[in-house]
Every structure is written in structure tokens, then in C-alpha cells.
C-alpha positions as CSV (number, residue, x, y, z in Angstrom):
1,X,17.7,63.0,28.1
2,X,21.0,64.4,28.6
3,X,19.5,68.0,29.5
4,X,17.0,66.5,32.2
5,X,20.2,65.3,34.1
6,X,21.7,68.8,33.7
7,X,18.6,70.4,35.7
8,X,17.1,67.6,37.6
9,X,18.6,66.1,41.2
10,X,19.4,62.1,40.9
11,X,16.5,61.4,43.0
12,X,14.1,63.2,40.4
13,X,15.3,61.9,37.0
14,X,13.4,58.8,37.2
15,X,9.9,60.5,37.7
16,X,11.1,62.8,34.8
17,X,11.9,59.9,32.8
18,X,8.3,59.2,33.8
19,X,7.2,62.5,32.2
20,X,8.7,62.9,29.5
21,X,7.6,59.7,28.6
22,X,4.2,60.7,29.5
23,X,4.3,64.2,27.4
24,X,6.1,62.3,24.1
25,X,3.4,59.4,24.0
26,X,0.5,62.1,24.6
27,X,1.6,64.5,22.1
28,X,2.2,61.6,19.3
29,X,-1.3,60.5,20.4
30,X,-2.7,64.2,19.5
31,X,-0.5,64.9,16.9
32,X,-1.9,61.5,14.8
33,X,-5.7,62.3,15.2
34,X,-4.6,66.1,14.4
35,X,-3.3,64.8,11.0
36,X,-6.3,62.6,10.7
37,X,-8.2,65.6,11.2
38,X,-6.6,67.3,8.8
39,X,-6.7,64.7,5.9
40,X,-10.3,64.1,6.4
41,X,-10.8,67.7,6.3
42,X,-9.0,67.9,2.6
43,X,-6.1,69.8,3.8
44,X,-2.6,68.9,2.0
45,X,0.0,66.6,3.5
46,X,2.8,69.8,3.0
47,X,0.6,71.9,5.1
48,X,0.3,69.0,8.0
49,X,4.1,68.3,7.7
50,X,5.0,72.3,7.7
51,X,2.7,72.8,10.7
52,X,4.9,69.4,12.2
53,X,7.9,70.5,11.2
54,X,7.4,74.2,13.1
55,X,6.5,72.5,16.4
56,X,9.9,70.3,16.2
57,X,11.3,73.6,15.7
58,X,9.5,75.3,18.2
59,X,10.8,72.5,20.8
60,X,14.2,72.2,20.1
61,X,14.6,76.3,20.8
62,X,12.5,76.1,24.2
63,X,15.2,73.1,24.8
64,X,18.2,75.5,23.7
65,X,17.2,77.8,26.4
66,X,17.9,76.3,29.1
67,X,21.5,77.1,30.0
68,X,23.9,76.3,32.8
69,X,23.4,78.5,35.8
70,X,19.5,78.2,35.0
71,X,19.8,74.3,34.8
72,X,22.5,74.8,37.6
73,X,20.0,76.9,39.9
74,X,17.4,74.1,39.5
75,X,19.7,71.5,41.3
76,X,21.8,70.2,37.8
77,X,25.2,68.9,38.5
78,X,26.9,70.8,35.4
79,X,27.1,70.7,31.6
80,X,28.2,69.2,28.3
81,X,30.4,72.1,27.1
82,X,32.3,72.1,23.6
83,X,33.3,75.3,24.8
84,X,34.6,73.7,28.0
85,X,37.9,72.5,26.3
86,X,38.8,76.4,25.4
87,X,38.4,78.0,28.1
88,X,37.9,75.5,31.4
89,X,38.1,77.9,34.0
90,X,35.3,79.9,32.6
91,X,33.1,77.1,32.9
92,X,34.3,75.8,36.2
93,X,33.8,79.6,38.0
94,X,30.6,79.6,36.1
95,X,29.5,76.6,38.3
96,X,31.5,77.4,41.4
97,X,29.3,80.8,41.5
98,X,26.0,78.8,41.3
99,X,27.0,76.7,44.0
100,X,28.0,79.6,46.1
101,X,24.8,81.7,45.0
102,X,26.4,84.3,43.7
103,X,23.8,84.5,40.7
104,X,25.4,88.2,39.2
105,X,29.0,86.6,38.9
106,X,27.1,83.9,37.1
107,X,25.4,85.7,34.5
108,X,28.3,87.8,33.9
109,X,30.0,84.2,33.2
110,X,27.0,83.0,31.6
111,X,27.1,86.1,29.2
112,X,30.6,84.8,28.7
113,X,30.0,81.4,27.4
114,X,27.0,82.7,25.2
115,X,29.9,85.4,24.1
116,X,31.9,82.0,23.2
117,X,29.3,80.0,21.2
118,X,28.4,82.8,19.3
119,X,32.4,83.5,18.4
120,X,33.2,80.2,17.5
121,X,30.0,78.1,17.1
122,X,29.1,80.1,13.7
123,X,31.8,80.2,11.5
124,X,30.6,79.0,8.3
125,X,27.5,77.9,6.8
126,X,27.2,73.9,7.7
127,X,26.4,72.0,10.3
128,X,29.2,71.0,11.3
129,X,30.8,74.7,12.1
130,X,30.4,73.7,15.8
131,X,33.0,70.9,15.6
132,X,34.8,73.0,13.0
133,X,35.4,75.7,15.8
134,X,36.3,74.0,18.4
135,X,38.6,72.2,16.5
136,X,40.4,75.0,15.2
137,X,40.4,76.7,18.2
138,X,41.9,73.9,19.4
139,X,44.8,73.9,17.1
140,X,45.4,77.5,17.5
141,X,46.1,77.3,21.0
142,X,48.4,74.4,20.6
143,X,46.3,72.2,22.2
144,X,45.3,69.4,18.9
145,X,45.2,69.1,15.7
146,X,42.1,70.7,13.6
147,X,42.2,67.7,11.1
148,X,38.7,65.7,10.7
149,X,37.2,62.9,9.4
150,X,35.8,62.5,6.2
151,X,33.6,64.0,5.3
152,X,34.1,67.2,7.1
153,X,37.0,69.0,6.4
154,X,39.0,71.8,8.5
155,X,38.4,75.6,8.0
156,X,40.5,77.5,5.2
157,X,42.6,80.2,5.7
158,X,40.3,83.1,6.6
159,X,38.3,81.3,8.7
160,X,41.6,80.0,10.6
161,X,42.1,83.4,10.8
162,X,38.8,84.7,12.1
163,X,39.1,82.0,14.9
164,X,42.4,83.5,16.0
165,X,41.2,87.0,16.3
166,X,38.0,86.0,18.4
167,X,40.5,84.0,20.2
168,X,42.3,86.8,21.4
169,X,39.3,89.2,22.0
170,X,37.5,86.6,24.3
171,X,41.2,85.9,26.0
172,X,41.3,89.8,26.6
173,X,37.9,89.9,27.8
174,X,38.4,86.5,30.0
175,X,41.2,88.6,31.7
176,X,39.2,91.3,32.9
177,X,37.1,88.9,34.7
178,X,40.6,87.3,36.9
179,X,40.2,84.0,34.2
């Protein structure tokens, strides 16, 4: 829901409501006669739950794809940016440039941000790397504390470390842009 209102006017989220509504209760419809299907026809629950499980997958990439200056271009108001709190200004020119229609600043800004998730948003191998890198981004700029709450715990030394070189690198490259 939160990505419709990134891409879709005020006026239009309520029909998209509507639709998505319309898509989730069709799909669950399909997908329960599909399984039928498949257990009449002898074919394994794993193989019915892997096939399931694929499609989720499927989805929530096509979802990841849409990004700010594309859901900006189709009339969205902005984003929900971790990245946002370490480096503001990138995000704010990145939506200043949509709204003046200057699309190749955009993607250069847009190539930015991606350059940001993948820098930070990695580190490690949990879940929770995200938070992890913001945090500790965070802290190495001064800006907070990287302590969290059980039961995540902040990054050790050489990942402290990593974050502060990318730090630097994306501040370098942030100042060839005038950010």
C-alpha cells in the first residue's frame, strides 16, 4: 500500500485500492483451484508450495522495481528513504529534478541512491543489515548512536569500518554532483 501512494495521484489511490483489492482476491481465487488441481492430479504439497513460494518471490522483485523518479514521473509525491537520513540532499534534488523534468539529472541521482543501498544496505548476511547500515552510518557521521534493540546487535569492527570507507567514497562522489 505504501508504494501505490508513492506512484499514484490522491485522487487515484482509492480506485487502486479498488484494484489491488480486485487482483489479490482474483489471484487467491486461482491460486486455490490451482492447488486443487494439483492435489487431485497427485502432485506433492512441496512442489505446489515451491511453485507458491517463486510467485511471492517473483512479486516482491517486480515491486522492488519501481523506484523514485519512476514512481515520481507517474505523479507520486516522494519516497520512504532509509537512505534519506545520510544523505538528504541527494534525495531532495532527486525529486526537485522530477518535478522540473529534468529526467538525465534524475537518473544520474537515481544511480546515486541505488549506489547508496548497495554500499550500505548489504553489509552482512542477516536481515536486518539494512537497519544495521543505516545505523552505523549514522553514528559515523555523528549524527546517533548505532546501539539496537535486542535482538539485533550493532556491526563489529570491520564492518564499522567498511561503513566508513563507503562513507567517504559516496561523500567524494556526492561532491562531484554540487551535493
Amino acid at each position: 500500500m505504501p508504494i501505490l501512494c508513492q506512484i499514484a495521484r490522491p485522487e487515484h489511490r482509492a480506485t487502486g485500492y479498488g484494484l489491488m483489492n480486485l487482483v489479490s482476491i482474483t489471484v487467491g481465487a486461482v491460486a486455490t483451484v490451482a492447488l486443487g488441481w494439483m492435489r487431485d492430479c497427485g502432485i506433492k504439497f512441496s512442489v505446489a508450495f515451491n511453485l507458491s513460494a517463486a510467485v511471492a518471490a517473483l512479486s516482491a522483485g517486480l515491486i522492488l522495481l519501481v523506484k523514485p523518479p519512476a514512481s515520481l514521473q507517474l505523479g507520486g509525491h516522494g519516497g520512504v528513504s532509509g537512505g534519506a537520513n545520510l544523505f538528504p540532499k541527494l534525495y531532495v534534488q532527486v525529486v526537485e529534478a522530477c518535478r522540473a523534468g529534468n529526467l538525465v539529472r534524475a537518473q544520474a541521482l537515481q544511480a546515486q541512491i541505488q549506489r547508496v543501498s548497495d554500499a550500505f544496505y548489504r553489509i552482512g548476511k542477516y536481515s536486518s543489515a539494512i537497519i544495521k547500515g543505516i545505523k552505523c552510518a549514522l553514528a559515523c557521521l555523528g549524527i546517533c548512536d548505532d546501539f539496537m534493540a535486542e535482538p539485533f546487535h550493532r556491526f563489529r569492527a570491520e564492518e564499522r569500518e567498511l561503513v566508513k570507507l563507503r562513507l567517504k567514497e559516496i561523500e567524494g562522489e556526492l561532491s562531484k554532483l554540487n551535493l
